[in-house]
N, C-alpha and C positions, 0 to 999 in steps of 0.2 A: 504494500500500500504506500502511497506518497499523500503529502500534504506538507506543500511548499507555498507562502508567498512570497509573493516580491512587488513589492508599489515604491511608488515615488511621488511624493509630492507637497503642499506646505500648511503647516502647523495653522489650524483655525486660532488658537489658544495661547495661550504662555502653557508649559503645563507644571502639573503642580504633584509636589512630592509628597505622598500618605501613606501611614504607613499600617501593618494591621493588628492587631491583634499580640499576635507571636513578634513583634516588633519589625516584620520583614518590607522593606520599604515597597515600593508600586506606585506607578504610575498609569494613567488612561488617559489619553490624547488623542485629538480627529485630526487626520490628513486628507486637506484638498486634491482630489485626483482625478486629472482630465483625462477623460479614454482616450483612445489612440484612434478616433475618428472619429466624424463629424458630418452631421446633416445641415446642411444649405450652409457652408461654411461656420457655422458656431458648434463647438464642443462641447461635449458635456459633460459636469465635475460630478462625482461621483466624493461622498463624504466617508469615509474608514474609519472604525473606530478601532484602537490600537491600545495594546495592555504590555508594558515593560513592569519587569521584576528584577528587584536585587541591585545589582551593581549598573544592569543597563536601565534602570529607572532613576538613576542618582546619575549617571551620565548625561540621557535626555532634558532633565533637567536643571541640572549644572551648564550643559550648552547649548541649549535651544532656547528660543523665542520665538512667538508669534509670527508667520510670514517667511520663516525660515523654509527653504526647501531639505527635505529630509529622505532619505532611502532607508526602506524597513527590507526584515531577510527575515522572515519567522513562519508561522504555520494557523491556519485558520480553525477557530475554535470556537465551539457554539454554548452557550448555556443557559439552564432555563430556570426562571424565578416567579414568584408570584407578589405584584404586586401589593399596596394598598387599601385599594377595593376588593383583591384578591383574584384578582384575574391571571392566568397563567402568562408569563411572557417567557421570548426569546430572545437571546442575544445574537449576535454573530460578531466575532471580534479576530482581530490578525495578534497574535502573541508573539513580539519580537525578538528573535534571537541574538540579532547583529541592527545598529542603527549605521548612521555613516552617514557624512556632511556631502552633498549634493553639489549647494551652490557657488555662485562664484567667491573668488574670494572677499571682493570688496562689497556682496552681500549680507557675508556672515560675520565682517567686524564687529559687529556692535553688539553681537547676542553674548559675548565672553571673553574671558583668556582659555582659548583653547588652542596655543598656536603649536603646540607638540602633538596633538590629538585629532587623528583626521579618524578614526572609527571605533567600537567597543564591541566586541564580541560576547559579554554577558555570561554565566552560567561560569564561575570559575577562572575564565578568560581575561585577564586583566592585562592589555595589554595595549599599548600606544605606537601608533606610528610616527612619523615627522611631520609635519604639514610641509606642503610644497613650498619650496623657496621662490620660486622661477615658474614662469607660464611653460606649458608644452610648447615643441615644438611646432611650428604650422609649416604644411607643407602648399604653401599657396605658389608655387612657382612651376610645377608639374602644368603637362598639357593635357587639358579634359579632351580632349580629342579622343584619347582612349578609353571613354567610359561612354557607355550607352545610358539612356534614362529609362527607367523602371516607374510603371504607373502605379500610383497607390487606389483606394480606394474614393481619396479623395479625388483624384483625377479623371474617375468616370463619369459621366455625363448627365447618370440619374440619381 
């Protein structure tokens, strides 16, 4: 069996660090996510609700803010509760395993000092990368003469 996601996209919220019972910290956060096509030119966002534990719920919210674009890696999870009137509900939520800063850089200045720390892998994994010193490479000097163009969905006619 598998159950993998993977979204990308930006923090509705600040989000906010709680923790439970047994002391174990958590956090719950929605991410704005525009599908990968679109009818009559306008996309449409799709809102995720998303559940960090532990070490990677004290990272998201240690470096993220509000309007940050953000990449989740975790696994879709469903759960059922009954309200206050008592009515049965359902959840559907992505449980993250790995977060990881998205945007650009001079996006993400203002949400932190995070300049050692470009992802968190969670569950044990405590570990930091370097952030980037330097832009990639661009290879704008190549001749597109050698590439064909590929039609999307977007580009069909109806």
């Amino acid at each position: 069996m598998l159950n993998v996601a993977v979204i990308m996209g930006r923090l509705t919220a600040d989000p906010e660090l709680r923790y439970t019972p047994n002391d174990v910290p958590v956090t719950t956060f929605t991410l704005a996510v525009e599908r990968s096509f679109s009818r009559n030119g306008d996309r449409q966002t799709d809102f995720l609700d998303v559940v960090a534990w532990r070490q990677t719920a004290e990272f998201v919210c240690k470096y993220f803010t509000k309007g940050q674009m953000m990449a989740v890696n975790g696994s879709i999870q469903t759960r059922t509760w009954e309200d206050k009137q008592g009515n049965k509900r359902k959840s559907v939520e992505i449980q993250a395993d790995n977060v990881s800063f998205t945007g650009s850089k001079r996006e993400t200045q203002g949400g932190g000092d995070y300049s050692g720390v470009s992802s968190y892998g969670g569950e044990g994994r405590s570990y930091s990368e370097p952030a980037l010193k330097e832009p990639a490479a661009a290879y704008s000097s190549g001749d597109t003469g050698d590439f064909e163009e590929i039609l999307t969905d977007d580009d069909l006619p109806f």
